[in-house]
N, CA, C and O of each residue as an XYZ file, in Angstrom:
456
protein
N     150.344    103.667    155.103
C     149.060    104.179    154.731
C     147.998    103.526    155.614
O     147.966    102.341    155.947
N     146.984    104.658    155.996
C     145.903    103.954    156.771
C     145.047    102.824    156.322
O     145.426    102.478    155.203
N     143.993    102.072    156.764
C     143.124    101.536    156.208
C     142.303    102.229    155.061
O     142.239    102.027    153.848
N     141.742    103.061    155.851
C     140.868    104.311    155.918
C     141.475    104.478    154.006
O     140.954    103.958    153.019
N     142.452    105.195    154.057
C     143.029    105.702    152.707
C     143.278    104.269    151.762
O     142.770    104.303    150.641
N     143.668    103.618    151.961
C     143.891    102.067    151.389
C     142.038    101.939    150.896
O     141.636    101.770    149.744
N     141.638    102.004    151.472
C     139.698    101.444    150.903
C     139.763    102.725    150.088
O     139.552    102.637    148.879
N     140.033    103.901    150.626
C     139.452    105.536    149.683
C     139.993    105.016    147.825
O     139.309    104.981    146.802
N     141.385    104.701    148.034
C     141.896    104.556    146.912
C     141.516    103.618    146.096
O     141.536    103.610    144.865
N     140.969    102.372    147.261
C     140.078    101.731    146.062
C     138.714    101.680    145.914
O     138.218    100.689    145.378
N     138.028    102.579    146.299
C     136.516    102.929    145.914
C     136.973    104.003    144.847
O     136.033    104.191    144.075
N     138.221    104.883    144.474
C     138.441    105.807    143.438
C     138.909    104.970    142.683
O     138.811    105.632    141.650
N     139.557    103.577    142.210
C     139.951    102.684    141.602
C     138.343    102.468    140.937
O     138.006    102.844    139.815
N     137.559    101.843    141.826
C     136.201    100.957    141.411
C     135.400    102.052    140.606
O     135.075    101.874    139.432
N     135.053    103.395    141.439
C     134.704    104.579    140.443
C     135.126    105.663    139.719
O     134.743    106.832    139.683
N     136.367    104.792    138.897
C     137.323    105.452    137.638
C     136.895    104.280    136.393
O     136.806    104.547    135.194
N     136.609    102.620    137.168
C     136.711    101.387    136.623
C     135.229    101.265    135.860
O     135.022    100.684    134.795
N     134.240    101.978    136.702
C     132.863    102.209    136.542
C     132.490    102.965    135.289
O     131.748    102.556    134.395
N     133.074    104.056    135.349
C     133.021    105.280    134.410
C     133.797    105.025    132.892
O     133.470    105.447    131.783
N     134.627    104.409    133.183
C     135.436    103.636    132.097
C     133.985    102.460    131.041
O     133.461    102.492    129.928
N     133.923    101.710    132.115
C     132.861    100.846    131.306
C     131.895    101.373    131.265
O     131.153    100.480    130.854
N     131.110    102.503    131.437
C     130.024    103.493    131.247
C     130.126    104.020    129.744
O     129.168    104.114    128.978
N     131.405    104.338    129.461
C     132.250    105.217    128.361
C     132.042    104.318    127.807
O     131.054    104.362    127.074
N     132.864    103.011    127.855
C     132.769    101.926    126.637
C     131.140    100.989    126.359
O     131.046    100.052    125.566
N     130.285    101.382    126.993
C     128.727    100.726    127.044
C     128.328    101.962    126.062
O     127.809    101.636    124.994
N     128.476    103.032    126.260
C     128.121    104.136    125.454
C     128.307    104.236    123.977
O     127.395    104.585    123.227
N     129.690    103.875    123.513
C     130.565    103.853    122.747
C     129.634    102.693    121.902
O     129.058    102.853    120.826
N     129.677    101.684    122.609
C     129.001    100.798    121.827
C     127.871    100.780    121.369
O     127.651    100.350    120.236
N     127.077    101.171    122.037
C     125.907    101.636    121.826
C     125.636    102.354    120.944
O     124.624    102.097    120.290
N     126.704    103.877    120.507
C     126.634    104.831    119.461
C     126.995    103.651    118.171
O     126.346    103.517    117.133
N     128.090    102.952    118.544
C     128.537    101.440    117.183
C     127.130    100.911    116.419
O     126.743    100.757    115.260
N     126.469    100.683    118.126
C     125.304    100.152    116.902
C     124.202    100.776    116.470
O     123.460    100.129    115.730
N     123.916    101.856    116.747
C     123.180    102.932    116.129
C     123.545    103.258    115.036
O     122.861    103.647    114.089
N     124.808    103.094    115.124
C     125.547    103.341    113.913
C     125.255    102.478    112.410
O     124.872    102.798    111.284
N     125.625    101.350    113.019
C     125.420    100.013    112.059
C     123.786     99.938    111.399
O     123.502     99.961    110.201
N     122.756     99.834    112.653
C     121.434     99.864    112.598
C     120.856    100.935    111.633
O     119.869    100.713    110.931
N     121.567    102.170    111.641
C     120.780    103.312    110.560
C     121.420    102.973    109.061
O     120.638    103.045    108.113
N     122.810    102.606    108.797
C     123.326    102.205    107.721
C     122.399    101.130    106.925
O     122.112    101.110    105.728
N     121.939    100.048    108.201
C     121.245     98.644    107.429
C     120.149     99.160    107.139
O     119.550     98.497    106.293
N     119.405    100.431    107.613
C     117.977    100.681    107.447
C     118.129    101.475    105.858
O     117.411    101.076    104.941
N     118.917    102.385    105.675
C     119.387    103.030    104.694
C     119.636    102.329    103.521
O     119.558    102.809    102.390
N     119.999    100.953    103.862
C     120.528     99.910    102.942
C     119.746     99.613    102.479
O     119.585     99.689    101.261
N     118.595     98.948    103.656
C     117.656     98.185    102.779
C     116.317     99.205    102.345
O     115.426     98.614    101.736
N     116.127    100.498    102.574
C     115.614    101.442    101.997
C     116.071    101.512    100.613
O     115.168    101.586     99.780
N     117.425    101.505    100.125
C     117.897    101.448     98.688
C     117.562    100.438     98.127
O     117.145    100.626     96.984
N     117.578     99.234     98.537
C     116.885     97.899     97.688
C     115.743     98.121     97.586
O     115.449     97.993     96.398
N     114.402     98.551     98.510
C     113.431     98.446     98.387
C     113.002     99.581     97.424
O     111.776     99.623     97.325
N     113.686    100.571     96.641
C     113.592    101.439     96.069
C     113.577    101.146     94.412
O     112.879    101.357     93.421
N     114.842    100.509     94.814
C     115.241    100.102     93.559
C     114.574     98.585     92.741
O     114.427     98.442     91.527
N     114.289     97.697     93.698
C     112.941     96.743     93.723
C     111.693     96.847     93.385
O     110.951     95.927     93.037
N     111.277     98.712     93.546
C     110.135     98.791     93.191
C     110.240     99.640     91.978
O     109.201     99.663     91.319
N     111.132    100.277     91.558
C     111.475    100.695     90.463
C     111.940     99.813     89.146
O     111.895    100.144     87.961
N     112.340     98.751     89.660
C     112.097     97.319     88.704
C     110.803     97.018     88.327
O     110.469     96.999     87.142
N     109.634     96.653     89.737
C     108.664     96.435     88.647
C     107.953     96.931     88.594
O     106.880     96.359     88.402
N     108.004     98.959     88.770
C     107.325     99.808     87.925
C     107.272     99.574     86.495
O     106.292     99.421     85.765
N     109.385     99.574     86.051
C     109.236     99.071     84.936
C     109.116     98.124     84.168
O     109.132     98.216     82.940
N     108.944     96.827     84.989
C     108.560     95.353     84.978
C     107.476     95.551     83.932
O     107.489     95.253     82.738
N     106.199     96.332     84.935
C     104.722     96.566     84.394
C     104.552     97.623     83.688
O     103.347     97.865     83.623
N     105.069     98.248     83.219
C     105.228     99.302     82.293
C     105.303     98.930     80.960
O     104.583     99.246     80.012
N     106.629     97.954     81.046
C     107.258     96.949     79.941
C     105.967     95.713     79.499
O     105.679     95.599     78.308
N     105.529     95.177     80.145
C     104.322     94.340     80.408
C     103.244     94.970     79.836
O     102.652     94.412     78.911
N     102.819     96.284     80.330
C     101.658     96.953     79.493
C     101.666     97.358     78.373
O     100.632     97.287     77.709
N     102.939     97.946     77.792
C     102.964     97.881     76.662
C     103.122     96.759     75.984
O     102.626     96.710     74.858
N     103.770     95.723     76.455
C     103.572     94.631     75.058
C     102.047     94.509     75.442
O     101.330     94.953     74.546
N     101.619     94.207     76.124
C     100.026     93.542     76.380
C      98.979     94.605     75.170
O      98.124     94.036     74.491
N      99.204     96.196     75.039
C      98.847     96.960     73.873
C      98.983     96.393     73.132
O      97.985     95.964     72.551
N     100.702     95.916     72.539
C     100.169     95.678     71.175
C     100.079     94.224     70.317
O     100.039     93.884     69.134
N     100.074     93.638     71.521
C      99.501     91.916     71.117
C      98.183     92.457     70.953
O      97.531     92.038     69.997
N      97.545     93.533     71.910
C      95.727     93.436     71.868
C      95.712     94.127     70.399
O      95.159     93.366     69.605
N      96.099     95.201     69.857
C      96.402     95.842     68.603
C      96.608     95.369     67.549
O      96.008     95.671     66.518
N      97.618     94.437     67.671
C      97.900     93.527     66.507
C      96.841     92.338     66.354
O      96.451     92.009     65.234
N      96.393     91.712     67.500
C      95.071     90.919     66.993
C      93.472     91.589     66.980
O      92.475     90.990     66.576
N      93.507     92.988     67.530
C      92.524     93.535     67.094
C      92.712     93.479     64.883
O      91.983     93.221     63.925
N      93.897     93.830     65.087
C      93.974     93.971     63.250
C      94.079     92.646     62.514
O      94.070     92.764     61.288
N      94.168     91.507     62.954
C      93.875     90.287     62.518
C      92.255     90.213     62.455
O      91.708     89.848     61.415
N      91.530     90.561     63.571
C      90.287     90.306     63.278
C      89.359     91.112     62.612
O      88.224     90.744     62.306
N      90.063     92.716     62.284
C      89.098     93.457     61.377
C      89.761     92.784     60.267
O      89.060     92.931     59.266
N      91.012     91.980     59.967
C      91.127     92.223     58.457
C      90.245     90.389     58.003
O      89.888     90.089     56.863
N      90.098     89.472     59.246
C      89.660     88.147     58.869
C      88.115     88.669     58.919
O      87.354     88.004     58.217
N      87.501     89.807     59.673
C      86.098     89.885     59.562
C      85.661     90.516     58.002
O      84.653     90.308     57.327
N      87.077     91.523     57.697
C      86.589     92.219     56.025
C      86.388     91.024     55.459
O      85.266     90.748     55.034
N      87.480     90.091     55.358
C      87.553     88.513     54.076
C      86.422     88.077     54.308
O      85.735     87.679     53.368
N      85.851     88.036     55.885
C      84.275     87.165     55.910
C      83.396     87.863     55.224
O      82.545     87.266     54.566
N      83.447     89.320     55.255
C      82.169     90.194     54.634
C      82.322     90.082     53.199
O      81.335     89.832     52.507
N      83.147     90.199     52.833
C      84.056     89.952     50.892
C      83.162     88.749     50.653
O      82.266     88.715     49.810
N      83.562     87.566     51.648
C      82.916     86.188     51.224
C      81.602     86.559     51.074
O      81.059     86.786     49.993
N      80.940     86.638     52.480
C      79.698     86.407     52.349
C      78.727     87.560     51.295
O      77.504     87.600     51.430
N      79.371     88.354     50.380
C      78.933     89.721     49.846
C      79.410     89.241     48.341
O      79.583     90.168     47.550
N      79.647     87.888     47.843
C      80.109     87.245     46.713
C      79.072     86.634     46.251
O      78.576     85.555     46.573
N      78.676     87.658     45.208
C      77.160     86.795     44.575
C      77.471     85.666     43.797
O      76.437     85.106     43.433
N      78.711     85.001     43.317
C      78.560     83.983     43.222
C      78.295     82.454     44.178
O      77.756     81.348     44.241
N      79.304     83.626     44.904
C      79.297     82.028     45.789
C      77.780     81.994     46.408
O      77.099     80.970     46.346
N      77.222     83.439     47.124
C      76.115     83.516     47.483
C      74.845     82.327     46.418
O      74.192     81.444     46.974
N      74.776     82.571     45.104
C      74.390     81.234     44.255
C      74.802     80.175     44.596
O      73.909     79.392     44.916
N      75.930     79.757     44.676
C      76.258     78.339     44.661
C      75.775     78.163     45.840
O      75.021     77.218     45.610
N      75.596     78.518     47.576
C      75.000     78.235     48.775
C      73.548     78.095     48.590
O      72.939     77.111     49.008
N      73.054     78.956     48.041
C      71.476     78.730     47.223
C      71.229     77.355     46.913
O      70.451     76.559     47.440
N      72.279     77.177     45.667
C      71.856     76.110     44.664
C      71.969     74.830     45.495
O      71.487     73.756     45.135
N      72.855     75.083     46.993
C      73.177     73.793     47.535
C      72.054     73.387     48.202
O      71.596     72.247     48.133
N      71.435     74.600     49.073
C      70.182     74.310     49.570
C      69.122     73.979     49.101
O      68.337     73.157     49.575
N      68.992     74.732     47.914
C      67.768     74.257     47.259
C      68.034     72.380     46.982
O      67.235     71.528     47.371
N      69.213     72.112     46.302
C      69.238     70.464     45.963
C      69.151     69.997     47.031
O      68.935     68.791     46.911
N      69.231     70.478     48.660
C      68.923     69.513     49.886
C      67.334     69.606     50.299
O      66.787     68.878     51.128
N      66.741     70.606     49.582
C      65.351     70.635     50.158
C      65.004     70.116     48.870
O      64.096     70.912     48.634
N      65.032     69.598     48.159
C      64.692     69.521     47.027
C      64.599     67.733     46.608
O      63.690     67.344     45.875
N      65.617     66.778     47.157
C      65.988     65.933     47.212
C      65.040     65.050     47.988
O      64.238     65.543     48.782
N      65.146     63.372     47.707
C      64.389     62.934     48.504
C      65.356     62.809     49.835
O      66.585     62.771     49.791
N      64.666     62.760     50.851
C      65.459     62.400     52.665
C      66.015     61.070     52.067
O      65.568     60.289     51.227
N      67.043     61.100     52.739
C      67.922     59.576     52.443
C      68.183     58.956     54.293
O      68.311     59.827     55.154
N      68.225     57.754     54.628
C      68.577     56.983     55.916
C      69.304     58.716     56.811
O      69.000     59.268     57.869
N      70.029     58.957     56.036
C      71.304     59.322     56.949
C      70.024     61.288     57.649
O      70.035     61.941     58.693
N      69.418     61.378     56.660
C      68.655     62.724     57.232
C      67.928     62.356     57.975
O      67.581     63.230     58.770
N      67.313     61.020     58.175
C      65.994     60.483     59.192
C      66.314     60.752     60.278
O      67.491     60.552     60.579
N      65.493     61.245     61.167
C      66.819     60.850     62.791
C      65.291     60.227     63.361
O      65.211     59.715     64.477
């Protein structure tokens, strides 16, 4: 065999060898496109499902926060009725009278001087 054909055969060696690792650079490349859209997909599902936690995180949260405010709204209409009951008690309303009057009424002692 000539020179000539001896080099031909291996420049068709080098660009068969070329095209080969072209194929497999490609290949890989599609691998990680591959991988890369899966992880994006992935973490698209966590972040979905993360925020669908504390939709219902705060959902769950707002409603108790209702009815703690509900339930002590009804503590304080029912401690403001007992105050109005009290203060709407003509007895006792007398006896607060009778107390004041015996303090205005009384002589000042050390402890009223200031």
């Amino acid at each position: 065999m000539s020179d000539d054909a001896v080099a031909g055969q291996a420049m068709e060696r080098v660009l068969a060898s070329e095209l080969e690792a072209q194929a497999a650079v490609a290949e890989c490349e599609a691998a990680g496109a591959q991988v890369l859209e899966a992880a994006r997909q992935q973490a698209r599902g966590i972040i979905e499902r993360a925020q669908a936690r504390a939709v219902a995180l705060h959902g769950g949260a707002a409603k108790k926060l209702e009815q703690c405010a509900a339930q002590l709204m009804g503590q304080r209409m029912k401690a403001s009725a007992e105050t109005v009951k009290q203060l709407s008690d003509p007895q006792r309303m007398r006896r607060v009278l009778e107390q004041v009057a015996i303090r205005l009424t009384t002589e000042a002692g050390p402890a009223d001087v200031a």
